[in-house]
MMTF fields as JSON, N, C-alpha, C and O atoms, coordinates in Angstrom:
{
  "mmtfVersion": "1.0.0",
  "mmtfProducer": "UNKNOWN",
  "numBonds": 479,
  "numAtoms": 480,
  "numGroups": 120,
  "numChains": 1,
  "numModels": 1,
  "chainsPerModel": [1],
  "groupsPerChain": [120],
  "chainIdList": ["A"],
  "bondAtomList": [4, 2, 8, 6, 12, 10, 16, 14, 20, 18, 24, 22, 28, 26, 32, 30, 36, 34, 40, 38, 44, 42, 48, 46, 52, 50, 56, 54, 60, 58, 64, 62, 68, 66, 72, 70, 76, 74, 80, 78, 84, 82, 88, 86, 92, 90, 96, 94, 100, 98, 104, 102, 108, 106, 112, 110, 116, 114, 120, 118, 124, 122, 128, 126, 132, 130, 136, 134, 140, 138, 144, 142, 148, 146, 152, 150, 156, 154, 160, 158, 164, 162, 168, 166, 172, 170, 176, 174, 180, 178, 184, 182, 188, 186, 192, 190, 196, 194, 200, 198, 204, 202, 208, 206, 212, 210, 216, 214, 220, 218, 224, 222, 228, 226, 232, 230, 236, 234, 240, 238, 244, 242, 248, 246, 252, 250, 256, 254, 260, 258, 264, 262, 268, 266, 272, 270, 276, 274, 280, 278, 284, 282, 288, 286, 292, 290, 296, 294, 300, 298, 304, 302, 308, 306, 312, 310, 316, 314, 320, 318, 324, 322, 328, 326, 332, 330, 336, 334, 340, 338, 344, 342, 348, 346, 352, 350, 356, 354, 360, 358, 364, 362, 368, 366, 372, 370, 376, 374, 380, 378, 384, 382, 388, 386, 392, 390, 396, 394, 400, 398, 404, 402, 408, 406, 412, 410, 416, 414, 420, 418, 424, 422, 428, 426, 432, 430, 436, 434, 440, 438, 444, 442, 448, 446, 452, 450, 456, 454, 460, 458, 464, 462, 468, 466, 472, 470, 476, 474],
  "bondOrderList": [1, 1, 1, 1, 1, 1, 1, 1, 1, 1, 1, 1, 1, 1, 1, 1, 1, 1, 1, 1, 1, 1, 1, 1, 1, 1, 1, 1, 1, 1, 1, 1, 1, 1, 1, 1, 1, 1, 1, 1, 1, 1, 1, 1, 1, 1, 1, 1, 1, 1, 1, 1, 1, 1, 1, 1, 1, 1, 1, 1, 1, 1, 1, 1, 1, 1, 1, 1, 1, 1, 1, 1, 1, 1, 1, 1, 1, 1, 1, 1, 1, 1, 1, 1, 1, 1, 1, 1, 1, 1, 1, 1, 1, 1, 1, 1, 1, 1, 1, 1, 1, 1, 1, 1, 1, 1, 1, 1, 1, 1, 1, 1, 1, 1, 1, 1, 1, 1, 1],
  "groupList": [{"groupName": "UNK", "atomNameList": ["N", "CA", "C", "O"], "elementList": ["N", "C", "C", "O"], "formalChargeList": [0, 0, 0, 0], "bondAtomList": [1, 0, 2, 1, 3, 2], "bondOrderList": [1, 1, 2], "singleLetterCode": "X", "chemCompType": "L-PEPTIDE LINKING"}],
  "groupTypeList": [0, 0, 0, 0, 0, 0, 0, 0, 0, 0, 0, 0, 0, 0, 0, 0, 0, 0, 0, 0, 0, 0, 0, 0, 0, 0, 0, 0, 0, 0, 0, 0, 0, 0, 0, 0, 0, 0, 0, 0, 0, 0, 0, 0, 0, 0, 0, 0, 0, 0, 0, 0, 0, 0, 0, 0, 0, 0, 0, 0, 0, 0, 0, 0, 0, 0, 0, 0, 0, 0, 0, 0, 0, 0, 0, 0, 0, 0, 0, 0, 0, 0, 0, 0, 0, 0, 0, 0, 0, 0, 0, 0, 0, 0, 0, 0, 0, 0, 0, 0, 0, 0, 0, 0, 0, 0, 0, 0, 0, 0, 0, 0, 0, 0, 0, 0, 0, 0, 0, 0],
  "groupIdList": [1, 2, 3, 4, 5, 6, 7, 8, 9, 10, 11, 12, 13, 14, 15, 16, 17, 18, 19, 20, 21, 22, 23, 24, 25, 26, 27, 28, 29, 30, 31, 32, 33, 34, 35, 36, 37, 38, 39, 40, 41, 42, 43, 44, 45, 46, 47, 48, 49, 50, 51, 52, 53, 54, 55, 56, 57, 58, 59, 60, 61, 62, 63, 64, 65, 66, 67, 68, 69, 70, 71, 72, 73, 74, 75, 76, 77, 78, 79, 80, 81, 82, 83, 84, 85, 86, 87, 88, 89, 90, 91, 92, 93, 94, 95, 96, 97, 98, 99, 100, 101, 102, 103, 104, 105, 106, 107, 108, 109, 110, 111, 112, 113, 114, 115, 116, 117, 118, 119, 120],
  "secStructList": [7, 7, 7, 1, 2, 2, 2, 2, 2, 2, 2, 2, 2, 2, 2, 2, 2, 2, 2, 2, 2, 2, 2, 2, 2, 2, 2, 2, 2, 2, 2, 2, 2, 2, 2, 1, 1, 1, 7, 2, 2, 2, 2, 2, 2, 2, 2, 2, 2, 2, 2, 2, 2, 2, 2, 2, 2, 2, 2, 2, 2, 2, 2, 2, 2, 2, 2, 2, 2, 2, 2, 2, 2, 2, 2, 2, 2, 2, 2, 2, 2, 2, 2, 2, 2, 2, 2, 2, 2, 2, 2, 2, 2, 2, 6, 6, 2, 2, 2, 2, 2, 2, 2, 2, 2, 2, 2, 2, 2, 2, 2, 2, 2, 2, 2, 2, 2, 2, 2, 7],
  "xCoordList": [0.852, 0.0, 0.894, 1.795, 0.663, 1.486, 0.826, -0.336, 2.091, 1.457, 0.745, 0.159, 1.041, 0.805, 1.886, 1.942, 3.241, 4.238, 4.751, 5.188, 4.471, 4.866, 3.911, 4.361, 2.677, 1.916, 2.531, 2.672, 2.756, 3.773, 4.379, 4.392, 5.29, 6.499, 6.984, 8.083, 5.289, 5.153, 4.647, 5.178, 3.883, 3.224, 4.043, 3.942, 5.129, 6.415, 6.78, 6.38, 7.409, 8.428, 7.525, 8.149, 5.856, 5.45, 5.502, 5.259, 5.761, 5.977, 7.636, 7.919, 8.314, 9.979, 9.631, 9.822, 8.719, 8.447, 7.874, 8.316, 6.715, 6.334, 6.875, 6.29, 7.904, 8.679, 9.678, 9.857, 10.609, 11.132, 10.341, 10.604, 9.675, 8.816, 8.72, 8.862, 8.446, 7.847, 9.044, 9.211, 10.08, 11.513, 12.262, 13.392, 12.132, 11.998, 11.38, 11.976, 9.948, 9.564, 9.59, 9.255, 10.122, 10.488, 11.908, 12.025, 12.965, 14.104, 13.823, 13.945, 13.506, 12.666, 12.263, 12.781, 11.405, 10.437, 11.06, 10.813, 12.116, 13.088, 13.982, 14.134, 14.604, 15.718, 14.7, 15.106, 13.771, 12.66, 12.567, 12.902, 12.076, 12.227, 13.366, 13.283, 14.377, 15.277, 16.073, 16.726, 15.992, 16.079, 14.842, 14.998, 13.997, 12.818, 13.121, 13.664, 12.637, 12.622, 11.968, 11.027, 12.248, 11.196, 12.404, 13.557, 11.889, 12.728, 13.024, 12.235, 14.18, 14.42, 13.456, 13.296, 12.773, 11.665, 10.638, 10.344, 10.292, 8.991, 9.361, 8.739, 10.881, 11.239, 11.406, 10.886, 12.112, 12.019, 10.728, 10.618, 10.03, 8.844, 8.082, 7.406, 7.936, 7.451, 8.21, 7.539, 9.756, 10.017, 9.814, 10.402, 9.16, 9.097, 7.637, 7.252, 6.814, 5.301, 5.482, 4.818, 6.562, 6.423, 6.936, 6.226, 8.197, 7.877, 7.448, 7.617, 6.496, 5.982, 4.766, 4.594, 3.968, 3.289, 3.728, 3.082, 4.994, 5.997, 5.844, 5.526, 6.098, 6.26, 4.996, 5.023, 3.653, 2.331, 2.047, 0.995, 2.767, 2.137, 2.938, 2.395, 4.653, 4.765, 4.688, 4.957, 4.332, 3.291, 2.219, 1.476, 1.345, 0.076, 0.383, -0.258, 2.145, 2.392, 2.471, 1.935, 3.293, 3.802, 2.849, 2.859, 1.735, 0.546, 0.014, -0.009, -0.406, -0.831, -0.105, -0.615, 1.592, 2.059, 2.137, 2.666, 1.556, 1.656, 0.252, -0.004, -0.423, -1.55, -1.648, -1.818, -1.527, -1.037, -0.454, -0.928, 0.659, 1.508, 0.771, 0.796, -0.066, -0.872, -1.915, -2.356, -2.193, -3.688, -2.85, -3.457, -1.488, -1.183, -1.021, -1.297, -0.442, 0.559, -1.329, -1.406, -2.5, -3.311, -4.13, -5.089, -3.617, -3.907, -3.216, -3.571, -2.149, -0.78, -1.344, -1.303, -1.946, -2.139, -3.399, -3.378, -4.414, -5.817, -4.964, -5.088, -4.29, -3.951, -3.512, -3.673, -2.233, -1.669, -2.314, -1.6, -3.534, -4.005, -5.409, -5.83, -5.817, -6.355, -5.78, -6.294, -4.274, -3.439, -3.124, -2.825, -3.206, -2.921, -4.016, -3.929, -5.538, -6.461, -6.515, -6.805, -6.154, -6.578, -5.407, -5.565, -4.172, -3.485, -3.368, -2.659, -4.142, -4.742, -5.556, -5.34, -6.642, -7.268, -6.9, -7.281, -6.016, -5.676, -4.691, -4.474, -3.917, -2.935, -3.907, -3.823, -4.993, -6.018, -6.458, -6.088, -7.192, -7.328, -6.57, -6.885, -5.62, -4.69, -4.135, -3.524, -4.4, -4.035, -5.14, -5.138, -6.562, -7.655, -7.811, -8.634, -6.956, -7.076, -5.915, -5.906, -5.077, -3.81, -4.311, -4.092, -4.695, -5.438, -6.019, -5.7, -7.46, -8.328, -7.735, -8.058, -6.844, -5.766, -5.227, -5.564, -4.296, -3.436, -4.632, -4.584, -5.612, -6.511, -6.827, -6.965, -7.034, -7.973, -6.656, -6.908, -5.408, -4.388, -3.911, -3.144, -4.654, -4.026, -5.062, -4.538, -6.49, -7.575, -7.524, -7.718, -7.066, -6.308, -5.745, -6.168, -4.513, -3.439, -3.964, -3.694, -4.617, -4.769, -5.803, -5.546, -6.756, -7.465, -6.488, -6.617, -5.491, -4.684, -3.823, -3.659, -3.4, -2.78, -3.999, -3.762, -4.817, -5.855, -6.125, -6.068, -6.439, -6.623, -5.241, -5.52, -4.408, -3.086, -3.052, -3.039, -3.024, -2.771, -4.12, -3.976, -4.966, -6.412, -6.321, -6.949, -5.545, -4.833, -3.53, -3.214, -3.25, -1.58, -1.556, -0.483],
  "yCoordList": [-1.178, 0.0, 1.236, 1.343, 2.147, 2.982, 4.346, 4.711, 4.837, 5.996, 7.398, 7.626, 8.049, 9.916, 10.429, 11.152, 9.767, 10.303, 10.05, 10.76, 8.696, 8.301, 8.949, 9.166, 9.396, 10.314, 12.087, 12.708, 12.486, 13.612, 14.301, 15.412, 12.543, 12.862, 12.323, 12.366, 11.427, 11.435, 12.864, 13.371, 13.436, 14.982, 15.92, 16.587, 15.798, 17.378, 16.536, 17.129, 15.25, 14.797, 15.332, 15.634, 15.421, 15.86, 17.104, 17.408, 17.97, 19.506, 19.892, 20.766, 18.836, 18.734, 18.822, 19.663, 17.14, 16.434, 17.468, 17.608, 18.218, 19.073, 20.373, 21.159, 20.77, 22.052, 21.558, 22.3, 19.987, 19.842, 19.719, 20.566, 19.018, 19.194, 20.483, 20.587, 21.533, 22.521, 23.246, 24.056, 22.77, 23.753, 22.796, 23.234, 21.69, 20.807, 20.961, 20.797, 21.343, 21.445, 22.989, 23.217, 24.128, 25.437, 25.085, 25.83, 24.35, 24.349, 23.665, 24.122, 22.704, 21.964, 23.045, 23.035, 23.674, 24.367, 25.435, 25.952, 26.043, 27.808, 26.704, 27.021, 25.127, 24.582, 24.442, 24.666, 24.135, 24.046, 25.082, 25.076, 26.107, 27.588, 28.381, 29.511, 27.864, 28.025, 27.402, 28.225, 26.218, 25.529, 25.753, 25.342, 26.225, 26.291, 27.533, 28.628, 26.996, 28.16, 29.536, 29.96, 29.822, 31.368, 32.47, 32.173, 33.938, 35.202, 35.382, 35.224, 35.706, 36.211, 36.875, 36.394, 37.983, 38.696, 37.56, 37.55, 36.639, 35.814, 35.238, 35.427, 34.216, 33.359, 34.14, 33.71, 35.39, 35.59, 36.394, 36.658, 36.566, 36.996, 35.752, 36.015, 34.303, 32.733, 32.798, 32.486, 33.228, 32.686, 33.593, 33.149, 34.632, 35.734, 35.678, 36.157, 34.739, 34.266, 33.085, 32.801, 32.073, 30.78, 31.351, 31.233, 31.996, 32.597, 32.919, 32.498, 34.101, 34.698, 33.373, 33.391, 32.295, 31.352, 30.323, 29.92, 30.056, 29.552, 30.209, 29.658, 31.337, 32.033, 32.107, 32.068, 32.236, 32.163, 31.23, 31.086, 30.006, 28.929, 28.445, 27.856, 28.986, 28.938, 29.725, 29.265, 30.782, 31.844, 31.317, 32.223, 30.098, 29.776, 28.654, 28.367, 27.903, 26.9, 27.336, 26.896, 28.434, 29.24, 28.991, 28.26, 30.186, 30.239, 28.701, 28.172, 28.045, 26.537, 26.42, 26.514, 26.129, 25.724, 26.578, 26.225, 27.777, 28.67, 28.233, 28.073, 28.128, 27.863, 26.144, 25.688, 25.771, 23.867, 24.175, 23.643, 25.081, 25.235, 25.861, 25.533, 27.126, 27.571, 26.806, 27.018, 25.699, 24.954, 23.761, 23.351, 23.208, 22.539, 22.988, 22.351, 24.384, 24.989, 25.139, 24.529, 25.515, 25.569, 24.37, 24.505, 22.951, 21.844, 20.93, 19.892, 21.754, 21.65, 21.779, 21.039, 23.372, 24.309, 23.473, 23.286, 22.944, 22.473, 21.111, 20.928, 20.268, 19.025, 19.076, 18.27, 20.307, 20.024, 21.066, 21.128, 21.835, 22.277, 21.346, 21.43, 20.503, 18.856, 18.372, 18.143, 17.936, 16.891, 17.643, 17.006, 18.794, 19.519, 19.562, 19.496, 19.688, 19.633, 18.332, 18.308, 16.983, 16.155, 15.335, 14.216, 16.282, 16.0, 16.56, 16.111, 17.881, 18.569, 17.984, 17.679, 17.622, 16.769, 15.419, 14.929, 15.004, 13.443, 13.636, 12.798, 14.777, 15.298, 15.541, 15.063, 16.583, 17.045, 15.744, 15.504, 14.675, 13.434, 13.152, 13.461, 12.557, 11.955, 12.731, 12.234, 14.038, 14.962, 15.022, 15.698, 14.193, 14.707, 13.201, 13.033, 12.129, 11.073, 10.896, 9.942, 11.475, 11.48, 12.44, 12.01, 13.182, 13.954, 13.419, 13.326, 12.978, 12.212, 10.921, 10.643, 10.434, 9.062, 9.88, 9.724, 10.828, 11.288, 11.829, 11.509, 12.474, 12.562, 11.728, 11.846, 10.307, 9.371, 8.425, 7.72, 8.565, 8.314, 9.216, 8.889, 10.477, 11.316, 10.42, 9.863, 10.339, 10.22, 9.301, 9.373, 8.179, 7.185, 6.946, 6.557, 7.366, 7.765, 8.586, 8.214, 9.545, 10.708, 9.437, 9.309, 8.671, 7.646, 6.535, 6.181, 6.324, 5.801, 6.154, 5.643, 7.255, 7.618, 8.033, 7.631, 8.493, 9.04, 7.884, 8.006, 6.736, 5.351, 4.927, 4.489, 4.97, 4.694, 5.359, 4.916, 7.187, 7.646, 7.391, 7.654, 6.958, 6.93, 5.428, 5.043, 4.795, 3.516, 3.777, 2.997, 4.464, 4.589, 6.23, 6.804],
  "zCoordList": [0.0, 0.0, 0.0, 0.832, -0.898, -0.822, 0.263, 0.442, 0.825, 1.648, 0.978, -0.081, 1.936, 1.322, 0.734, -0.261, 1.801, 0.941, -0.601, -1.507, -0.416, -2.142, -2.882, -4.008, -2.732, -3.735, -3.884, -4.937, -2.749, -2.866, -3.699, -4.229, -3.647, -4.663, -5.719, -6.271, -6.074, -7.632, -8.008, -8.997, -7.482, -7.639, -8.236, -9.266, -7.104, -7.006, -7.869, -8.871, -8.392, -9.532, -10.953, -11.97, -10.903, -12.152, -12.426, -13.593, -11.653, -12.011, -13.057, -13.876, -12.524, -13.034, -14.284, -15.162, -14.191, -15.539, -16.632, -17.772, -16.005, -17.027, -17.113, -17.859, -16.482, -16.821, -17.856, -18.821, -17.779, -18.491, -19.894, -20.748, -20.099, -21.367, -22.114, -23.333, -21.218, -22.231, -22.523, -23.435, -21.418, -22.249, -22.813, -23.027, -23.145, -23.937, -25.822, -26.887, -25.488, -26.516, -27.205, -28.367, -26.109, -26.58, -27.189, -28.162, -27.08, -27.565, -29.089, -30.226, -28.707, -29.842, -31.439, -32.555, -30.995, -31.953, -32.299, -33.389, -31.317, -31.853, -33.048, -34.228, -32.319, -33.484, -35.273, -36.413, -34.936, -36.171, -36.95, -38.135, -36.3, -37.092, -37.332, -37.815, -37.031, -37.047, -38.599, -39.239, -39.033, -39.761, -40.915, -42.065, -40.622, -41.737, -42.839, -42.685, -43.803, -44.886, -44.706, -45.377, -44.259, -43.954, -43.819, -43.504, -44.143, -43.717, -42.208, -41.277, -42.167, -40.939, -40.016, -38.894, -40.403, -40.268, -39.255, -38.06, -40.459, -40.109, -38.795, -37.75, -38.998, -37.983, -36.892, -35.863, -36.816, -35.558, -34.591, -33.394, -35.567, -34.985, -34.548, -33.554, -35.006, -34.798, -33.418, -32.435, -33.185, -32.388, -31.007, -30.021, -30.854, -30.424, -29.72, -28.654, -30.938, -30.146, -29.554, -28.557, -30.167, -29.133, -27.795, -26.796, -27.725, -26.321, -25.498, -24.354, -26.011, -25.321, -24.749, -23.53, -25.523, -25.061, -23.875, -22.907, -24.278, -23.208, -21.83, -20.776, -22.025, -20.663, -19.863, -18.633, -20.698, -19.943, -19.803, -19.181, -20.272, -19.823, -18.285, -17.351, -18.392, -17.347, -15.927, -14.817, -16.195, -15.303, -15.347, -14.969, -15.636, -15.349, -14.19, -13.179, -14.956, -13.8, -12.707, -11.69, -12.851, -11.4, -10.256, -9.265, -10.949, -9.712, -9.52, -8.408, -10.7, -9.736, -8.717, -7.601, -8.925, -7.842, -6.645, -5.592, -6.869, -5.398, -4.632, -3.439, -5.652, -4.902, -4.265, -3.134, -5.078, -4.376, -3.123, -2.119, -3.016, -1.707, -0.477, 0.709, -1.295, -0.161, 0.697, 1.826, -0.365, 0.095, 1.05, 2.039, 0.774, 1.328, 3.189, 4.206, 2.96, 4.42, 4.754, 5.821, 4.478, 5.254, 5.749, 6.51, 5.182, 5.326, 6.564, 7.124, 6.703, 7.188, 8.931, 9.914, 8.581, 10.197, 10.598, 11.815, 10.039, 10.442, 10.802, 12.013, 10.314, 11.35, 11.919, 12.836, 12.025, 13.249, 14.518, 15.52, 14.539, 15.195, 16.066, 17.22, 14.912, 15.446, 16.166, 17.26, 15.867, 16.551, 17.98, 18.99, 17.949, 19.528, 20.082, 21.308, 19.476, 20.548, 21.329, 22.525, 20.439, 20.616, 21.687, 22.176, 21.884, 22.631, 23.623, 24.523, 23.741, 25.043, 25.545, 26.718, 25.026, 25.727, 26.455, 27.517, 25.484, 26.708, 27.543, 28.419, 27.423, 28.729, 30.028, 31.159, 29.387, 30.681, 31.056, 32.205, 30.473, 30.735, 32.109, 33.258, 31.679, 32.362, 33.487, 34.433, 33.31, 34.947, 35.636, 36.665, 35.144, 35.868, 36.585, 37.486, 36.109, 36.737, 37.438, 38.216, 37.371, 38.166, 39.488, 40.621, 39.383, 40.193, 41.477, 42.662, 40.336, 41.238, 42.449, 43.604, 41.587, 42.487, 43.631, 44.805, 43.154, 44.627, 45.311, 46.499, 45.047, 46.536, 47.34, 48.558, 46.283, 46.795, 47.652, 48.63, 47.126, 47.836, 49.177, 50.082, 48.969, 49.964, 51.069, 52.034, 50.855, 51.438, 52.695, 53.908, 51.516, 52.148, 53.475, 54.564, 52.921, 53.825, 55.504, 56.647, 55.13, 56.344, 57.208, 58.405, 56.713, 57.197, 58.464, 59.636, 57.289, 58.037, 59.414, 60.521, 58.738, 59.853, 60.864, 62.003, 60.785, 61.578, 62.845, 64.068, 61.974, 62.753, 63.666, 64.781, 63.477, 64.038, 65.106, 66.255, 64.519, 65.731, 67.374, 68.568, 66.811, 67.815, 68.465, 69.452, 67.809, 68.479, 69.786, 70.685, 69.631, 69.664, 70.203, 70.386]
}
């Protein structure tokens, strides 16, 4: 069974994956027009719009991933603000029964001695 973590960091490994791709396929497509029959003029204006597409597409990645990050760090604060109630509570637990014992130990005790000394 795989955990949370191995989903993670197939996740973060696909962001690599698809940044390499698209500068991948921007190197790709400038070597194409580059090589193609066309005026200078044309090609570098082709290569001037694949850019500029490049770049919004990776300014579209950008913000996904800011926002993935944001949704994560607030996913982040709600468990571990769970995991502290829920460990406040069984601390208080456990001091309210630790509690209750040493009285019932104090209780005890003062009984005891009480009896001893009314002997003695």
């Amino acid at each position: 069974m795989r955990s949370r973590n191995d989903y993670d960091e197939k996740e973060s490994s696909d962001g690599g994956f698809v940044l390499g791709l698209l500068v991948g396929a921007t190197i790709g497509a400038a070597a194409a027009m580059l090589f193609a029959p066309k005026s200078g003029v044309e090609t570098r204006q082709q290569i001037k719009d694949l850019a500029d597409q490049q770049k919004d597409k990776l300014r579209n990645q950008w913000e996904e991933t800011k926002l993935k990050a944001a949704i994560a760090v607030e996913e982040g604060k709600e468990k571990l603000n769970t995991v502290a109630e829920q460990t406040k509570e069984v601390v208080d637990s456990y001091a309210d029964k630790a509690k209750d014992t040493v009285n019932h130990l104090a209780d005890g005790t003062k009984a005891t001695v009480d009896k001893f000394q009314k002997r003695y």
